[in-house]
C-alpha positions as CSV (number, residue, x, y, z in Angstrom):
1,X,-35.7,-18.9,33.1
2,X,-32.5,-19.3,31.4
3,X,-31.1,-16.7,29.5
4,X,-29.0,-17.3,26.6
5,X,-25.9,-15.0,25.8
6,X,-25.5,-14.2,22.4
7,X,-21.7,-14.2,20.6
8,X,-21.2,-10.7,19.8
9,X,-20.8,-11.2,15.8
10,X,-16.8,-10.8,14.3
11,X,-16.3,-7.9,12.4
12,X,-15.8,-7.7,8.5
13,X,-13.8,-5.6,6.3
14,X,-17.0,-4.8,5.0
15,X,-18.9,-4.1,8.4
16,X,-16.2,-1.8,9.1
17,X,-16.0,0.2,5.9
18,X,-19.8,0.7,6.1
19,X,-19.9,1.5,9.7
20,X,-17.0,3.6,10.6
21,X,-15.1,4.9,7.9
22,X,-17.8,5.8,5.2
23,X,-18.8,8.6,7.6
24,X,-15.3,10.0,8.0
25,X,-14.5,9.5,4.1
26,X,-15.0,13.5,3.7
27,X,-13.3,13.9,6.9
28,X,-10.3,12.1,5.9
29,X,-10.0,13.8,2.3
30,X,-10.7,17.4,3.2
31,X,-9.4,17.6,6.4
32,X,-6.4,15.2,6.6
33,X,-7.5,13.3,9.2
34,X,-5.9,10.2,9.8
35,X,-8.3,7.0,10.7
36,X,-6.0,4.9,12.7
37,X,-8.7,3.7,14.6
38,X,-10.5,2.2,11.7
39,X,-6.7,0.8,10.4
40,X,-6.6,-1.0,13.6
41,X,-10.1,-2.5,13.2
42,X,-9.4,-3.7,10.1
43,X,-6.5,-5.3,11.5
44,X,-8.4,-6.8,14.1
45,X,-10.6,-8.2,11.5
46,X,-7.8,-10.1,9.8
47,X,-7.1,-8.1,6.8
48,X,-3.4,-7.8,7.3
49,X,-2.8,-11.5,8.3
50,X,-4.0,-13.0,5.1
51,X,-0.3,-12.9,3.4
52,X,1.6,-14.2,6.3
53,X,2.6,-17.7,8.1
54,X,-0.1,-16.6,10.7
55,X,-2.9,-16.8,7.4
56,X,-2.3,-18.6,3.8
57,X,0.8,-17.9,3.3
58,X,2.0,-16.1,0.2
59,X,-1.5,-17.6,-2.0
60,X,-3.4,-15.2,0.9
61,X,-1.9,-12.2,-1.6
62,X,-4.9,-12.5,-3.5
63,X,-7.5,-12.0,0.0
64,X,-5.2,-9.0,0.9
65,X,-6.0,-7.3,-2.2
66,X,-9.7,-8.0,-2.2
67,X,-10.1,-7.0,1.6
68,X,-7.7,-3.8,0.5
69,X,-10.4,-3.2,-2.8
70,X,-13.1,-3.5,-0.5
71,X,-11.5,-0.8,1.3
72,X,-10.8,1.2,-1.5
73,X,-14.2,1.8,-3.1
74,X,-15.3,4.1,-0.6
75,X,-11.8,5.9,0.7
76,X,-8.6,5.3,-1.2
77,X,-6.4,7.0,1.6
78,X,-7.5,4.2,3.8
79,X,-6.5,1.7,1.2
80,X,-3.4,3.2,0.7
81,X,-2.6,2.6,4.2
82,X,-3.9,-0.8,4.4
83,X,-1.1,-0.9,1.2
84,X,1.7,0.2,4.0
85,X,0.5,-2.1,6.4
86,X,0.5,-5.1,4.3
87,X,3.7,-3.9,2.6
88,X,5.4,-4.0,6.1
89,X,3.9,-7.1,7.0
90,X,5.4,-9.0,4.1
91,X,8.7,-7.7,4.8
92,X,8.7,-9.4,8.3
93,X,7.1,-12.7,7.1
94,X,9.9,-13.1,4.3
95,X,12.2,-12.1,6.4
96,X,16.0,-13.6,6.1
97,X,16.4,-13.1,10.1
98,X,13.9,-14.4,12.1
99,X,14.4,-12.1,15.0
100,X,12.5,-9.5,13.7
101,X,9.9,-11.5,12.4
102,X,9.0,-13.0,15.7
103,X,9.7,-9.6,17.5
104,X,7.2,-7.3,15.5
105,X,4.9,-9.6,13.1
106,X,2.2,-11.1,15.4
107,X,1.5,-7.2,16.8
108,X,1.8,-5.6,13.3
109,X,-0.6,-8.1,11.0
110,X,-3.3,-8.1,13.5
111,X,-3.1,-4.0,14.0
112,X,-2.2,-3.4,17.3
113,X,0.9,-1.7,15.9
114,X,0.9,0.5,12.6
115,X,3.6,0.7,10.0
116,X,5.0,2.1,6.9
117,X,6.8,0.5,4.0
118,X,9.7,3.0,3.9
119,X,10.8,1.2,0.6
120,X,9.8,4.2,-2.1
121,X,14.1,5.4,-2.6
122,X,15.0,1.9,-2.1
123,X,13.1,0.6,-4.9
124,X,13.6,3.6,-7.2
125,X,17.8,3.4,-6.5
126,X,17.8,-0.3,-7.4
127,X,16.5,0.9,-10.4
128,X,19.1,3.1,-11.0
129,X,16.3,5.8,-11.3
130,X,18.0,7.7,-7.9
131,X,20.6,7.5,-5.4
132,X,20.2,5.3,-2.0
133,X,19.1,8.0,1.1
134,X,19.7,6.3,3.9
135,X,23.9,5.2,4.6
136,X,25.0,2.5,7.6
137,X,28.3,1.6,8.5
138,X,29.0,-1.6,10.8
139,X,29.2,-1.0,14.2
140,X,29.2,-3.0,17.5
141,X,25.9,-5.6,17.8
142,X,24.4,-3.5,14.4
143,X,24.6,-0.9,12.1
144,X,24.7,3.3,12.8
145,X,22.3,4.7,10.2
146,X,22.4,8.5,8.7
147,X,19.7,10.0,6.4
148,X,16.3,10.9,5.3
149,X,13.7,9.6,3.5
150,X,11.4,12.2,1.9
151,X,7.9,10.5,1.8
152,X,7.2,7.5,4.1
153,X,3.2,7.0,4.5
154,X,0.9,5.7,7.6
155,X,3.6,6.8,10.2
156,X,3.1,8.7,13.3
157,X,5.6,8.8,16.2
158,X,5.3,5.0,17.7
159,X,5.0,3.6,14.0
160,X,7.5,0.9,12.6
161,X,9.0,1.9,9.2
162,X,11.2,-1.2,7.0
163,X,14.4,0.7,5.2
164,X,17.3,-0.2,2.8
165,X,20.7,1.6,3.1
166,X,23.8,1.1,1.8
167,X,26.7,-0.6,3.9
168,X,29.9,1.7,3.8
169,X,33.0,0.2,2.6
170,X,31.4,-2.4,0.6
171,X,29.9,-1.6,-2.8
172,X,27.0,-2.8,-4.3
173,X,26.1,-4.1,-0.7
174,X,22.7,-3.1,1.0
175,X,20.7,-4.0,4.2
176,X,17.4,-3.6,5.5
177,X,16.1,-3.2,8.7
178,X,13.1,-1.7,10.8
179,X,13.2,1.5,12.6
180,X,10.9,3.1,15.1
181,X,9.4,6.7,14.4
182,X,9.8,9.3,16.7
183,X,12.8,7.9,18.2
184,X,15.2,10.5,19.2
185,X,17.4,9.3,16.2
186,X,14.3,8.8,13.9
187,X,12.2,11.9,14.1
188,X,9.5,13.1,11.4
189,X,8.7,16.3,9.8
190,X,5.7,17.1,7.4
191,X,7.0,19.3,4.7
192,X,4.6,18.9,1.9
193,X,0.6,19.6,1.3
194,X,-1.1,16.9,-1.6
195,X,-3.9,17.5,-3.6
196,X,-5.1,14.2,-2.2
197,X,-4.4,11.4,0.3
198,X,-4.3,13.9,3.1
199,X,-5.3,11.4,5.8
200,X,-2.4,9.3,5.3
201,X,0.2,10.3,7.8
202,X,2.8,11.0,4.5
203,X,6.0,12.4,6.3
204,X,9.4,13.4,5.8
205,X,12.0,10.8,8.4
206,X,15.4,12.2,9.1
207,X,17.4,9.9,10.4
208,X,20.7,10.7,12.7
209,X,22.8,8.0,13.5
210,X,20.6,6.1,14.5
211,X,21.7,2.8,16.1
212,X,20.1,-0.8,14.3
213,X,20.6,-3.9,16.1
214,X,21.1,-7.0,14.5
215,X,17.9,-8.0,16.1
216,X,16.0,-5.6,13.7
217,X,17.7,-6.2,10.4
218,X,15.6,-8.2,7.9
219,X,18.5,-8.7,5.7
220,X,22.1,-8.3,5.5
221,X,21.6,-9.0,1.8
222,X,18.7,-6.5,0.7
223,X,19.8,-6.5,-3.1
224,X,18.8,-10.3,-3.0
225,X,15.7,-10.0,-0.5
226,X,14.4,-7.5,-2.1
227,X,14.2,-10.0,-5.3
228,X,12.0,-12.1,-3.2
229,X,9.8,-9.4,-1.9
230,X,9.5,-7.4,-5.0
231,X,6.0,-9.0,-6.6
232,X,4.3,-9.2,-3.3
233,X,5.0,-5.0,-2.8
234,X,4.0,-4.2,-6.7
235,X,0.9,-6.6,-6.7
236,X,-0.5,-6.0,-3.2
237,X,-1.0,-2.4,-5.0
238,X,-3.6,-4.0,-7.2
239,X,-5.8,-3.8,-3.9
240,X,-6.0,0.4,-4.3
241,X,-6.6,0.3,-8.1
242,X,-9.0,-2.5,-8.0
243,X,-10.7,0.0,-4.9
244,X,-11.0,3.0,-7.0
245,X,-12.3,1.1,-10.4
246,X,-15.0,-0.7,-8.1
247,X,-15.9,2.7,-6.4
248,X,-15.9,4.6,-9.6
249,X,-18.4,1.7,-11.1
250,X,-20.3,1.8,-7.9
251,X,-20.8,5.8,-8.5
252,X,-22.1,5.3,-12.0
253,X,-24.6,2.9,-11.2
254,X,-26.0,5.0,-8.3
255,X,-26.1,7.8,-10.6
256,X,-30.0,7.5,-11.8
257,X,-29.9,11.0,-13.2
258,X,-27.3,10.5,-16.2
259,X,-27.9,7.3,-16.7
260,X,-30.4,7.1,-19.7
261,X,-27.4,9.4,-22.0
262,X,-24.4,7.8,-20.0
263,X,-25.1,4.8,-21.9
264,X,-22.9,6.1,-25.1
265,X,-19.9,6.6,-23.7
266,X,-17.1,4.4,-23.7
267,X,-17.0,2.9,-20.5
268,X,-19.7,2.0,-18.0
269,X,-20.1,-0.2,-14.8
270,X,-20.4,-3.5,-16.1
271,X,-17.3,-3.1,-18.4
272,X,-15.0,-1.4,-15.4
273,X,-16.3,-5.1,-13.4
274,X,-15.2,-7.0,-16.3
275,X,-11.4,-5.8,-16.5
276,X,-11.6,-5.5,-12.8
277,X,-12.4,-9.4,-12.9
278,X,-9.8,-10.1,-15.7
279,X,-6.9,-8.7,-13.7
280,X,-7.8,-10.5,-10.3
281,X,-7.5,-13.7,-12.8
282,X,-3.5,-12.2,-13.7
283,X,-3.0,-11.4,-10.0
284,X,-3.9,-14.8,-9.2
285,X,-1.5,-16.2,-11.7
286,X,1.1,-14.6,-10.5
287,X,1.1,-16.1,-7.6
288,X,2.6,-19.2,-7.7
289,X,6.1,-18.2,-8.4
290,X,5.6,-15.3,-6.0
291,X,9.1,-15.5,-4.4
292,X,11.0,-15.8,-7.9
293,X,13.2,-13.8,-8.0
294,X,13.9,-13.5,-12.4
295,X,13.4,-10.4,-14.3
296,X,11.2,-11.7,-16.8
297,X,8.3,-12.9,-14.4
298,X,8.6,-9.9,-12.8
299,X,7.9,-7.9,-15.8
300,X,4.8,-9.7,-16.5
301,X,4.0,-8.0,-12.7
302,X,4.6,-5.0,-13.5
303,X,2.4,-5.5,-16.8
304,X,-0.4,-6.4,-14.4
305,X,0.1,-3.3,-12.3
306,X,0.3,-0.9,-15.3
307,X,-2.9,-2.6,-16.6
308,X,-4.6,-2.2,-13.1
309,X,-3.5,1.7,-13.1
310,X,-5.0,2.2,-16.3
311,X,-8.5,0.6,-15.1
312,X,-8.3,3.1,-12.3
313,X,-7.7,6.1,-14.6
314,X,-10.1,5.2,-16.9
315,X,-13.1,4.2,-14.6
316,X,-12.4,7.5,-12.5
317,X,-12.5,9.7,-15.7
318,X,-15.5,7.8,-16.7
319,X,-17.5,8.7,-13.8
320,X,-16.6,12.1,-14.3
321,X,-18.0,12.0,-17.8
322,X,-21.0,10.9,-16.2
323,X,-21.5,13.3,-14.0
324,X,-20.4,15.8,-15.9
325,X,-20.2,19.3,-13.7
326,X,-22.0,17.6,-10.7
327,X,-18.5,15.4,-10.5
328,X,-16.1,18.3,-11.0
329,X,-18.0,20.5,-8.0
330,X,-15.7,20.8,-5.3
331,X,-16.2,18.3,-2.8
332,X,-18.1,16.1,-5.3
333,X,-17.4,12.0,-5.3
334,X,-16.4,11.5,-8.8
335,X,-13.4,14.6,-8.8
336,X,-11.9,12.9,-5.4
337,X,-11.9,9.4,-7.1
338,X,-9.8,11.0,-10.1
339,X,-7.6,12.5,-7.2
340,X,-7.4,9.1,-6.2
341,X,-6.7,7.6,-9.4
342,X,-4.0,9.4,-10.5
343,X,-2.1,8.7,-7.0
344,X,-2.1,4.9,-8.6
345,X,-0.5,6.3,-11.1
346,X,2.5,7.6,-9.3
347,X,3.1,5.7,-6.3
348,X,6.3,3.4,-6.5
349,X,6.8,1.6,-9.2
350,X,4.6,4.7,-10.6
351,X,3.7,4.6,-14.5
352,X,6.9,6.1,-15.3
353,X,9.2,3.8,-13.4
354,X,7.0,0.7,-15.0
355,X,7.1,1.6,-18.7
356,X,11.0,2.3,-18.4
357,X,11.4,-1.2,-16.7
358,X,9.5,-2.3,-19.5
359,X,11.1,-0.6,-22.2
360,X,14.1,-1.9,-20.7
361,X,13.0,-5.9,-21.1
């Protein structure tokens, strides 16, 4: 008798989410636990790679943000670290030096290594909004780094981080470069408690002359890469607002009990879909002059992103409604989506930062 092996079947984003992280979604949001297992998983299934040379290329954008929502309707801490990851990993693909690409990329898009973005000051001080916190001078094979960034997310002592500091005697000049947490140089401190996204190993990185070789920078010319990177970083976001809408109309439609009076208010299921649907269209448009780096296309980005934070808000707050004091119980599904939410609302380029840029033209 012959016995036939079968193929164990590849994991999903979505046999993943239903599998192993729905039943640590309370877990992770009460207790701050961080699922780094489940991040690696999902790595292993391919969700960081879409966006690289390794996967589609920049087009792939548009898969990272659906495997990111997919994510994101049951546990937006998750998503929000899937955000870091992919963040990172787009750094290294479009990266000016090719040393650090071929050094770190292949471990960090499939999840054997973990990272954060480290890009919140950076992007807020080419803004003008706040000054650079992280200083280099030139030295010998690299650069000697001093400072500290306040909030750098999905790090633990092992992690990579991507940085921007400013070079010292020449003005307007920046680099960027990756670092490795809990280097004796690069060590972390937890200083701050949120009111959500516990789980998402959010620390404080001090960093004390700590020595970057050349191997590790990204760009000698951040002020111009970062033009490049810029739309991948604010659209990839799309994935955690498109996550929460999508979980918020999922929790209406579950909701048997309210539904017969929900049906008067202003915003149900099928119209959070719809605008969920129209903004993957604008993502998807966006796409094709990814890289540019003009101001006026990048507006139109930030437009999207704005648009996509709004659809978050809303669809949380209608689910609430719906619920009504069952979604305001502590604990309850509906008040941790609004959490949620309003965390889409203020992570770089946060609502604030947008409608300046915008006001700006």
């Amino acid at each position: 008798m012959i016995q036939i092996l079968r193929q164990p079947v590849p994991e999903t984003v979505a046999s993943i989410v239903a599998a192993r992280l729905r039943p640590l979604v309370r877990r992770i949001d009460a207790d701050g636990y961080y699922p780094a297992q489940v991040l690696r998983d999902l790595g292993n299934a391919g969700a960081y790679a879409h966006h690289t040379t390794l996967g589609s290329g920049p087009a792939g954008i548009a898969v990272a943000i659906d495997a990111m929502a997919e994510v994101g309707a049951s546990c937006m801490s998750t998503a929000f670290c899937m955000w870091c990851q992919d963040a990172l990993v787009w750094y290294l693909d479009r990266a000016d030096n090719p040393t650090p690409r071929d050094k770190y990329l292949q471990a960090i898009a499939t999840g054997r290594a973990l990272g954060g973005t480290g890009l919140s000051n950076a992007m807020k001080a080419l803004a003008g909004f706040e000054p650079f916190a992280l200083k280099g001078e030139r030295a010998a094979g690299g650069y000697r780094v001093n400072g500290r960034l306040p909030f750098v997310s999905n790090i633990i002592d092992g992690h990579l981080l991507a940085s921007i500091f400013t070079v010292e005697g020449t003005p307007e000049r920046y680099a960027m470069a990756v670092f490795r947490a809990g280097a004796e140089s690069v060590t972390l401190a937890r200083n701050a408690h949120f009111i959500a996204l516990e789980g998402t190993a959010t620390v404080s990185v001090l960093i004390r002359d700590a020595f970057v070789p050349d191997e590790d920078v990204l760009s000698d010319d951040a002020g111009r890469f970062v033009r490049r990177i810029r739309k991948g970083f604010v659209l990839l976001q799309g994935g955690m607002a498109l996550g929460v809408a999508r979980g918020a109309a999922q929790l209406i439609r579950r909701d048997s009990q309210a539904s017969r009076t929900a049906k008067y208010l202003p915003l149900g299921a099928d119209a959070i879909d719809e605008r969920a649907a129209e903004l993957t269209a604008r993502v998807a448009a966006h796409l094709a002059a990814i890289e540019e780096p003009d101001r006026r296309s990048f507006l139109e980005v930030l437009r999207t992103r704005l648009d996509m934070t709004w659809l978050a808000l809303e669809a949380a707050q209608a689910a609430v409604f719906q619920f009504g004091a069952r979604g305001y119980l502590s604990g309850a599904e509906p008040a941790r989506r609004l959490r949620e939410a309003q965390f889409v609302a203020i992570v770089t380029p946060s609502v604030k930062h947008i409608t300046t840029e915008l006001a700006k033209g």
